[in-house]
C-alpha positions as CSV (number, residue, x, y, z in Angstrom):
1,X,119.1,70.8,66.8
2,X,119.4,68.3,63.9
3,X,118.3,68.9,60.2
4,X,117.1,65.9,58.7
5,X,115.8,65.7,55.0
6,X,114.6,62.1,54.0
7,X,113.8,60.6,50.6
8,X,113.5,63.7,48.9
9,X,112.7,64.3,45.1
10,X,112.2,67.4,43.1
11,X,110.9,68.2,39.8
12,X,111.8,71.0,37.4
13,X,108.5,71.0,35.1
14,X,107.6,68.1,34.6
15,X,111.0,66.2,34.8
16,X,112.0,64.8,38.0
17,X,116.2,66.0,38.9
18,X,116.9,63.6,42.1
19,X,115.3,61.1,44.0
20,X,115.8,59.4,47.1
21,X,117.8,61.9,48.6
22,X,118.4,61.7,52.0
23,X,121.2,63.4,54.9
24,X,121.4,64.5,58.6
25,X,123.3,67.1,60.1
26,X,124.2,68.2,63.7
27,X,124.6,71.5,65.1
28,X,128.0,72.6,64.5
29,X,128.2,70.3,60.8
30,X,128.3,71.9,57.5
31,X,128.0,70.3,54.1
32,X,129.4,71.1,50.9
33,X,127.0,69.7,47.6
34,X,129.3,69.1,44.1
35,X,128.1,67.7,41.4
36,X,127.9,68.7,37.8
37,X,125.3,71.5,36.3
38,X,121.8,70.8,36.1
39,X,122.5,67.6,38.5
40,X,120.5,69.8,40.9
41,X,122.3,71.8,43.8
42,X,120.6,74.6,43.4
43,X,117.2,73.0,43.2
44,X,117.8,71.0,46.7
45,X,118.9,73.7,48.6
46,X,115.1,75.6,47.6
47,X,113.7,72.8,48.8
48,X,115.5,72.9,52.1
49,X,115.2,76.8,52.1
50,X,111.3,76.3,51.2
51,X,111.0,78.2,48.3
52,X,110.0,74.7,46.1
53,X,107.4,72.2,47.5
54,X,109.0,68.3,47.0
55,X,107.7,66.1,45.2
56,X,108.4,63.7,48.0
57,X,109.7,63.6,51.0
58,X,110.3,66.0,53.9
59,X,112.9,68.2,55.5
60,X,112.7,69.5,58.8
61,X,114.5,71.2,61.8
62,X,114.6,68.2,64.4
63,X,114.8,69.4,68.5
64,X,114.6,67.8,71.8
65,X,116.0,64.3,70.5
66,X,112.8,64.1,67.9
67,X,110.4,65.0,70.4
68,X,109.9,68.6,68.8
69,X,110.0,69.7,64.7
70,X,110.1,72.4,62.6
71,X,109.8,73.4,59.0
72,X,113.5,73.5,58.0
73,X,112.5,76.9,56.5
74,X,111.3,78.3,60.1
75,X,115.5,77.8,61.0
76,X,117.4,79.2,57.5
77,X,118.9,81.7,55.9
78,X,119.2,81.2,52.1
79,X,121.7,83.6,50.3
80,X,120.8,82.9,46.7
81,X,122.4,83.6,43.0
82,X,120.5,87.3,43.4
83,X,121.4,89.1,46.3
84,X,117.4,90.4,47.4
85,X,118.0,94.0,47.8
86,X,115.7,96.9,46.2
87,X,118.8,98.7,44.4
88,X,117.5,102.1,45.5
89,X,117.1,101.6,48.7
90,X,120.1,102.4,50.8
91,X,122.4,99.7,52.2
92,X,121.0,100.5,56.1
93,X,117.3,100.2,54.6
94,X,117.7,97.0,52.9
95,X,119.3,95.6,55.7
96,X,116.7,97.3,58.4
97,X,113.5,95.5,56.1
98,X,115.5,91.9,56.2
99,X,116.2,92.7,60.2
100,X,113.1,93.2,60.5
101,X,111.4,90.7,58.3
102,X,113.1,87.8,59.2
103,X,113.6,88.5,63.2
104,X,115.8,85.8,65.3
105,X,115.1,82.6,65.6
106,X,114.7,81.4,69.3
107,X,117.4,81.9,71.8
108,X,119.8,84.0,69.4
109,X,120.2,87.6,68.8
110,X,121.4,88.8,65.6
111,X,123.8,91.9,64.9
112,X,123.4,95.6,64.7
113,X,123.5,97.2,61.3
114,X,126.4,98.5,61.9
115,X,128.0,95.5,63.2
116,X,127.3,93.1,60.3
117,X,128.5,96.0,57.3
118,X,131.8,95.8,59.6
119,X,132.1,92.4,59.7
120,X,131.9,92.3,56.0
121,X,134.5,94.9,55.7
122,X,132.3,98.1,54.4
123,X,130.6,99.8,57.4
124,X,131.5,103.2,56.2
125,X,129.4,103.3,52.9
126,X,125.8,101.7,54.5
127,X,124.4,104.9,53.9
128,X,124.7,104.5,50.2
129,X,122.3,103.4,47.8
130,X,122.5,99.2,46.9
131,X,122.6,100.2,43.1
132,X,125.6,102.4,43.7
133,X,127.8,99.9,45.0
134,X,130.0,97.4,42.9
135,X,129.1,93.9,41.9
136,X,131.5,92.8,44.6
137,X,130.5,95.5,47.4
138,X,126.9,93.7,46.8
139,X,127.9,90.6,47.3
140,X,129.2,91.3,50.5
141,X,126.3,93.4,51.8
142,X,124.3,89.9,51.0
143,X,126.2,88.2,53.0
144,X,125.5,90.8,56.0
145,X,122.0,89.8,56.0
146,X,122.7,86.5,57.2
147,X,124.2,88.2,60.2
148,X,121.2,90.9,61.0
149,X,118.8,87.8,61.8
150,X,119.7,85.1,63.7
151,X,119.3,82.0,61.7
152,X,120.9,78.6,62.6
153,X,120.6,77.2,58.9
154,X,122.6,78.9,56.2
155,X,121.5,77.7,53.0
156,X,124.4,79.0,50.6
157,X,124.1,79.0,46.5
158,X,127.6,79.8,45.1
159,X,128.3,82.6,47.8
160,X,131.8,83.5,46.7
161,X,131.3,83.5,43.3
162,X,132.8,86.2,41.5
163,X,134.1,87.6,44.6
164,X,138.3,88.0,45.0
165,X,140.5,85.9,47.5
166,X,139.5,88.8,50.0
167,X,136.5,88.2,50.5
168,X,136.5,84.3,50.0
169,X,138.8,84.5,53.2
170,X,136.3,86.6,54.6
171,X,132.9,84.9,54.2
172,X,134.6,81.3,54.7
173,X,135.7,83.2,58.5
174,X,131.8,84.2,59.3
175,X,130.7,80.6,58.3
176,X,133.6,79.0,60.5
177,X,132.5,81.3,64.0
178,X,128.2,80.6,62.6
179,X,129.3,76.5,62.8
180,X,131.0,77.3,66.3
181,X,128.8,78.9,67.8
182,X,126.1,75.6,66.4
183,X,125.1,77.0,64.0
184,X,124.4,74.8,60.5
185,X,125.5,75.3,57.1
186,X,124.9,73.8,53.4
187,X,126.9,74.9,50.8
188,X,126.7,74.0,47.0
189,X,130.1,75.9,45.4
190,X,132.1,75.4,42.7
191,X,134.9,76.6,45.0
192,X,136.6,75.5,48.3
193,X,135.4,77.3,51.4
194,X,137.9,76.0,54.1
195,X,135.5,74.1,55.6
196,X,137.2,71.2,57.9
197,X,135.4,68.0,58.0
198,X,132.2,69.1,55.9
199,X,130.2,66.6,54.7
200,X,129.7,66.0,50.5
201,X,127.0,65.5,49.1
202,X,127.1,64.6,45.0
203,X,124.3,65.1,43.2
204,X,124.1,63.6,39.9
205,X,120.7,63.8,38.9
206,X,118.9,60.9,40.0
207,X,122.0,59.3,41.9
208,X,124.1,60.9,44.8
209,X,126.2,59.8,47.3
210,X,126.9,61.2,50.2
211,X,130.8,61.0,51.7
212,X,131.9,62.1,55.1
213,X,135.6,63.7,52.7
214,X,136.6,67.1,52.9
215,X,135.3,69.4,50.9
């Protein structure tokens, strides 16, 4: 699988952020966006995620050497700024509804419950409710619902922000086995995830480039 996004352009009102943007990846790539605030980031990885229509342009999970396509949004995971779980809801119930929700993508199998919380380091408190837990504790669980459903695009906004060196180690090691096993990542973060050989992409407004440097 390939995701390919050509001559894209968003708007935020009425104001157009970037134009013309354009990038490929393979399974097994990952790529990092930089770029100063408001240049964007955020916005492209909706698009890609398809939570915001483009105002041109078109992104799409690619298969079968272009014979096949998909709405990138059919292949992804997006773990946003807000980590999507009903604070009274226990831990095992927000996870079971995204489980659910989201289902695996064709020819993977997500984790058990119980297998994401431990993978994330906190499988002996999933029977707590969300709103209990601490800011960092929430983070975490957020990042267990990219493992519940298998996904081969992980759309990431910030992940690690806020979180200690931990769990930076931590999430950087689930998004290193997710690229081994072909999976696909794109990243927009402030800070370095580890990630060997990533792609960057800075956005700066209406000009980017895209670089083949480590991120």
């Amino acid at each position: 699988m390939r995701l390919v996004a050509e001559n894209l352009a968003a708007k935020r009102g009425e104001d157009l952020i970037f134009v013309n943007v354009s990038f490929q990846l393979a399974a097994g790539e990952a790529m990092v966006l930089t770029g100063r605030n408001g240049s964007g980031k955020s916005t492209l990885l909706r698009v890609v995620a398809g939570l915001l229509r483009p105002e041109r342009g078109r992104v799409e999970a690619v298969f079968r050497d272009g014979r096949e396509s998909r709405p990138a949004r059919e292949v992804s995971h997006y773990l946003g700024h807000r980590n999507a779980m009903k604070q009274e809801l226990t831990v095992i119930e927000n996870l079971a509804f995204w489980q659910a929700y989201l289902g695996d993508f064709e020819g993977g199998e997500g984790r058990s419950i119980a297998a994401a919380a431990d993978a994330v380091g906190l499988g002996g408190i999933t029977h707590l409710p969300f709103g209990y837990l601490s800011a960092g504790q929430q983070r975490r669980f957020a990042m267990a619902k990219l493992l519940v459903a298998h996904r081969p695009v992980w759309i990431l906004d910030e992940p690690t922000a806020a979180l200690d060196a931990s769990a930076d180690q931590m999430f950087a090691g689930l998004v290193h086995e997710h690229l081994a096993n072909g999976g696909i990542a794109i990243a927009a973060t402030h800070q370095p995830l580890g990630l060997k050989d990533a792609k960057t992409l800075v956005m700066k407004g209406f000009e980017y480039r895209e670089t083949g440097e480590m991120a």
